[in-house]
C-alpha positions as CSV (number, residue, x, y, z in Angstrom):
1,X,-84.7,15.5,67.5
2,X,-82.0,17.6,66.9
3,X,-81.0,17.2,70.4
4,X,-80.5,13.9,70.7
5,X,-78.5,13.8,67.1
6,X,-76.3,16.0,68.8
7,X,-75.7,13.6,71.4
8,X,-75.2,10.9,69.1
9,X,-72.5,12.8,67.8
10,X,-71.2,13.6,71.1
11,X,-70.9,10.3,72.1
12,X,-69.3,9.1,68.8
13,X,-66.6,11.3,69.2
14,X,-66.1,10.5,73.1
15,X,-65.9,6.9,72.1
16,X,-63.4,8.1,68.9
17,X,-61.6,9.8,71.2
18,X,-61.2,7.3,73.9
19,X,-60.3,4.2,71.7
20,X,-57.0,6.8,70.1
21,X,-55.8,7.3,73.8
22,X,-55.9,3.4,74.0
23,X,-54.1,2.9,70.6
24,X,-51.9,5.8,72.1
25,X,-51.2,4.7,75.2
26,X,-50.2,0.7,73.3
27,X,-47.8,2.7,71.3
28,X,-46.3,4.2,74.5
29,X,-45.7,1.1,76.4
30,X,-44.8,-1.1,73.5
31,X,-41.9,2.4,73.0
32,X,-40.7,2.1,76.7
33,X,-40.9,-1.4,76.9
34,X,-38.2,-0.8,73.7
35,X,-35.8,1.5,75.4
36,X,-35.3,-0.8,78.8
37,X,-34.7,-3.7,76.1
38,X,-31.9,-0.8,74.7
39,X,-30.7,0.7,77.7
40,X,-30.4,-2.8,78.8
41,X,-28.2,-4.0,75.9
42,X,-25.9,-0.9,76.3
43,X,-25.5,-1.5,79.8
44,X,-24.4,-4.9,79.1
45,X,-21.9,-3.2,75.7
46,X,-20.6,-0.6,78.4
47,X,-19.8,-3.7,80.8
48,X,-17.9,-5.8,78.3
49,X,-15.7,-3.1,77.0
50,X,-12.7,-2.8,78.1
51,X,-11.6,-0.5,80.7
52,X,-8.3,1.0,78.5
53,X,-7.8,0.8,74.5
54,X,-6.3,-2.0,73.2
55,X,-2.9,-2.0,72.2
56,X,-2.1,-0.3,69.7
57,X,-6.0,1.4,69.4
58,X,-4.6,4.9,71.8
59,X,-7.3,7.3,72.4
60,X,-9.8,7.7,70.1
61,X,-8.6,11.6,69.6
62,X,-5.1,10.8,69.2
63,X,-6.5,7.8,66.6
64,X,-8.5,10.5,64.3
65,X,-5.7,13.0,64.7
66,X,-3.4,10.3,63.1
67,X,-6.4,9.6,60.5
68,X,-6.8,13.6,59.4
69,X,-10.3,12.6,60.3
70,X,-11.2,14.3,63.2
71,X,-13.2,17.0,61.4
72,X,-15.8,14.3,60.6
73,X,-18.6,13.5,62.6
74,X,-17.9,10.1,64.9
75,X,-19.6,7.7,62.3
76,X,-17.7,8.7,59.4
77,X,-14.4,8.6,61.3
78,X,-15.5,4.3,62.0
79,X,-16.2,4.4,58.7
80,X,-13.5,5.2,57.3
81,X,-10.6,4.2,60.5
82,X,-8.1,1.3,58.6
C-alpha cells in the first residue's frame, strides 16, 4: 500500500513536471518568435536611415558636445536635444 502511494506520487509529479516544460517551452517559442519580429523591424530601421546625418544634425558627439549633454546617458540626451 504504501508502495503504490508512492508511485502515485511519483507519477503526479512526473506529469507536474512534464506539463511546466510544455508551458516552458510555449513561453520560449512565443519569446523567439518575438525577437525575429524585433530584429526584423530594426533591420528594416537600420535600412531606412540614412547613410550620413542630415544637414545641420553633425555627429551625434559633436551634437551633445554643443548640448552640454554628453554626460547623460543616450535617452536623456533625445530627451532633452532641441
Amino acid at each position: 500500500m504504501e508502495l503504490e502511494r508512492r508511485v502515485e506520487t511519483l507519477e503526479s509529479l512526473f506529469s507536474f513536471q512534464e506539463r511546466t516544460i510544455a508551458q516552458l517551452d510555449a513561453v520560449v517559442r512565443a519569446f523567439a518568435q518575438r525577437v525575429e519580429v524585433l530584429e526584423a523591424a530594426c533591420a528594416r530601421l537600420e535600412r531606412a536611415l540614412p547613410a550620413e546625418p542630415l544637414a545641420g544634425e553633425g555627429k551625434p558627439a559633436d551634437r551633445d558636445a554643443a548640448h552640454g549633454t554628453s554626460h547623460l546617458p543616450p535617452r536623456a540626451r533625445r530627451d532633452l536635444s532641441p
